[in-house]
Every structure is written in structure tokens, then in C-alpha cells.
C-alpha positions in Angstrom: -15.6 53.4 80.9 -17.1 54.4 77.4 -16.7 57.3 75.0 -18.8 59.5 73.2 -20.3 57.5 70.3 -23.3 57.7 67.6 -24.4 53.7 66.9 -26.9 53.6 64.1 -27.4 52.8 60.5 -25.7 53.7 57.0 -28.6 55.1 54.8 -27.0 55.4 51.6 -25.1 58.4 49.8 -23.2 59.1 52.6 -25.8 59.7 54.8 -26.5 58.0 58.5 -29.2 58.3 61.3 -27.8 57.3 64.2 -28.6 57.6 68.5 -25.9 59.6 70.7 -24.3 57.1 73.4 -22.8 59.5 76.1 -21.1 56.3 77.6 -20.7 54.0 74.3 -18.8 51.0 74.5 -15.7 50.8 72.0 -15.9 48.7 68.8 -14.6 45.6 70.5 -17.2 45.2 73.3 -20.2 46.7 70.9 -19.7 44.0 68.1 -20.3 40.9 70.0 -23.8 43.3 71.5 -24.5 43.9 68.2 -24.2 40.4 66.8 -26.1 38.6 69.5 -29.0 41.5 69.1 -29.2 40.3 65.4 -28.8 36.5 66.0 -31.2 36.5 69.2 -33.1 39.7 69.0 -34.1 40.3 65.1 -33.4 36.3 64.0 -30.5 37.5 61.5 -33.3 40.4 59.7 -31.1 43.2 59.3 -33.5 45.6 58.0 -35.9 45.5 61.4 -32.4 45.8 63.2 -31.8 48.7 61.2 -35.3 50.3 61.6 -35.4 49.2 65.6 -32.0 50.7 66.3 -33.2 55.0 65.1 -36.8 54.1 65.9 -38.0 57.6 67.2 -40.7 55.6 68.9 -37.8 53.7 70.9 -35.3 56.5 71.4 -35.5 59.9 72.8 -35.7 62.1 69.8 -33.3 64.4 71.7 -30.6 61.3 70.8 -31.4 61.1 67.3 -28.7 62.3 65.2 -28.9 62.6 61.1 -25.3 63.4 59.3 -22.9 62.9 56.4 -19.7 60.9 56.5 -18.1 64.0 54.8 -19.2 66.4 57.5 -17.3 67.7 60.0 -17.8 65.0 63.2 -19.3 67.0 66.4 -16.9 67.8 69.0 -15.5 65.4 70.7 -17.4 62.5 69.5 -14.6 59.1 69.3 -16.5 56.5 67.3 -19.2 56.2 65.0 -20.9 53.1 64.3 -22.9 51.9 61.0 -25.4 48.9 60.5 -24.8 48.2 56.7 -28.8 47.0 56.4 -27.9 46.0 52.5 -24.9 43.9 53.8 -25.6 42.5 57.0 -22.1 44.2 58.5 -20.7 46.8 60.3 -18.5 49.9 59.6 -16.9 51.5 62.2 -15.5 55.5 61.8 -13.3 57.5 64.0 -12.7 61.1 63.9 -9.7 61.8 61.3 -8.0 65.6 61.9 -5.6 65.8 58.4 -4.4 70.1 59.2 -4.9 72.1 58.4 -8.5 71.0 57.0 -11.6 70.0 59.6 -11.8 66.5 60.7 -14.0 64.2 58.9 -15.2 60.6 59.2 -12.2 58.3 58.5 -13.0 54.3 57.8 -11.6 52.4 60.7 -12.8 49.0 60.5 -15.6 47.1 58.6 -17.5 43.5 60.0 -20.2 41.2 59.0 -22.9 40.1 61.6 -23.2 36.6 60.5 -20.4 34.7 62.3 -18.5 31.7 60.1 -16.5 28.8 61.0 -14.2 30.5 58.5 -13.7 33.9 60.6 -9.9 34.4 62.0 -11.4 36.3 65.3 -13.7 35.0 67.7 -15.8 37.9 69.7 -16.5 36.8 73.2 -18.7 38.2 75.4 -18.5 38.4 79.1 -18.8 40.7 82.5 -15.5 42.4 82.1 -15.5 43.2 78.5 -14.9 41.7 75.2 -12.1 38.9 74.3 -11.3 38.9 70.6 -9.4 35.9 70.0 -7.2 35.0 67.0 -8.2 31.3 65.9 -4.9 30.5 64.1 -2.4 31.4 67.0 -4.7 32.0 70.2 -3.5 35.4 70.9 -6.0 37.2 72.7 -6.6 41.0 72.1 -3.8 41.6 70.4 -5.2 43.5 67.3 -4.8 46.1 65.4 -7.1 47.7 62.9 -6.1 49.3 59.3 -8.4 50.9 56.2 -7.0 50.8 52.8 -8.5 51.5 49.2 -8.8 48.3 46.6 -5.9 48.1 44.5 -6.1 47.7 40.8 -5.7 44.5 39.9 -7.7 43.4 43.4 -11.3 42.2 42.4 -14.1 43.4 44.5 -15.8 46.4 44.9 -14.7 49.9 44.5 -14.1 51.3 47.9 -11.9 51.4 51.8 -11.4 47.7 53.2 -11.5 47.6 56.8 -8.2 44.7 58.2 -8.0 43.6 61.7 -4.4 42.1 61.7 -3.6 39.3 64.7 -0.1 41.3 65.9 1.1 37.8 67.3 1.2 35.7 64.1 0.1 38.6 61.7 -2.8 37.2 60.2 -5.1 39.3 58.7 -9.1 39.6 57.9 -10.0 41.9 55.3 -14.0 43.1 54.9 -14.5 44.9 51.4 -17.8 47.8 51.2 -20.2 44.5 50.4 -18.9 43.0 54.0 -17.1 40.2 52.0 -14.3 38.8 54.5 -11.0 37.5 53.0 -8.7 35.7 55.5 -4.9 35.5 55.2 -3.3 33.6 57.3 0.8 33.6 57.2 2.4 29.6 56.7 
């Protein structure tokens, strides 16, 4: 079973055009889609990717869907899902109700599409779903995902950091606004 989603690409300034997905799948089926459309599909060109996935030539126009990460999400809608065309990533938003203000767009996870030897989950594929599997214990879907803003003396850029934490050996992989991954893995 899916959710009610909008999959489509960050266009700066806040702004998105993205495609409604009555049935979307969650984050950790759609990523492995998405990476193998950008490996197989596009050959790693993230700006025909971007320009393929709100083509009004490809989509039914009815779909289309042009917002603001600081608007007001429409009802009921559980994920939102952003090609980052200038970094070749990912950033996934949910729905955030902080009372007694209207829900907004909240950060809830940030990935790159270009998979390294270096990456501390593996996105698998396959009929029933997706596997993520942590490479320095093996644990398999056993995740869970955090935002937090860069703290002072941190280098990088301005900005939420998306970290998927392992909750078997509690490593963590941390993607920063530019889709730079840091890995930290406990001894």
C-alpha cells in the first residue's frame, strides 16, 4: 500500500513543481526507483531527470502541482519528495503540525543519487519492497531518520542535515543541503 505523495523537483527559493501520486511509495522503496531511473534511465544527468519527472508533455497536467516549502501542505498529503537537480540528491519532507500554527513542510531526510563504496546503507530493490541494509553491522531495516540544523563550529553549509541512524549498532549518515554524506560509524 502507498500514501498520498507529490515526487518532483526543488526549484530554488523554496519553491517545487512536483506530480500527485495517489498510491506513492514511501521514501524507502522510492529511493532505490529513483536511483536506478538516474543511473539506467538518464545516465547519472540530473537535470533531464529533473525536467522528465514535471514534464507536462509526460504527466497529466491535472497531477502537476507547483508549491512553497513554507505553505501549508494540502490535506492529507504524507510525503513530499525533491530532486535536488544542482546536487544530484534527494530531500524528502513530511507534513509537520507544531499547534497551534498550520502544518508546514518539515525536513525528514536528505540522499544523494550517486551510490559510493563509502555509503553505510545499501538500497535494495526487489518484488516485495525495499531492503535498506546497514554495511557495518548487517541489520536490515532497522532505521530511523532525524533533521537537525548545522552547529556552529560544524563546517558545511548553512542549513537542516537529513541522518539515517542504523538502530542496531547506531551508526549514522549525515547528508548536508549540498547532498555531502558524512558517515559515523561507532568503534
Amino acid at each position: 500500500m502507498g500514501q498520498r505523495t507529490f515526487t518532483g523537483v526543488n526549484k530554488g527559493r523554496g519553491r517545487y513543481h512536483a506530480v500527485y501520486h495517489q498510491y506513492g511509495p514511501y521514501i524507502t522503496e522510492l529511493l532505490a526507483q529513483l536511483r536506478r531511473d538516474w543511473r539506467e534511465i538518464y545516465q547519472g544527468d540530473t537535470a533531464a531527470m529533473a525536467a522528465a519527472m514535471v514534464d507536462p508533455r509526460r504527466v497529466d497536467r491535472s497531477y502537476l502541482h507547483r508549491g512553497r516549502l513554507g505553505e501549508v501542505p494540502p490535506l492529507d498529503m504524507e510525503q513530499l519528495t525533491l530532486l535536488e537537480p544542482d546536487h544530484a540528491g534527494v530531500s524528502v519532507y513530511i507534513p509537520y503540525q507544531h499547534n497551534p500554527w498550520p502544518a508546514t513542510w518539515l525536513l525528514f531526510s536528505r540522499h544523494r543519487m550517486a551510490v559510493t563504496d563509502t555509503d553505510l546503507f545499501t538500497v535494495a530493490s526487489h518484488h516485495t519492497g525495499a531492503a535498506w541494509t546497514c554495511t557495518h553491522c548487517g541489520a536490515v531495516d532497522q532505521l530511523a531518520f532525524t533533521t537537525r540544523h548545522r552547529r556552529g563550529t560544524e563546517s558545511g553549509p548553512d542549513g537542516e542535515r537529513g541522518i539515517v541512524t542504523c538502530t542496531g549498532c547506531r551508526s549514522a549518515e549525515t547528508t548536508d543541503p549540498l547532498c555531502t554524506v558524512t558517515v559515523d560509524r561507532p568503534k
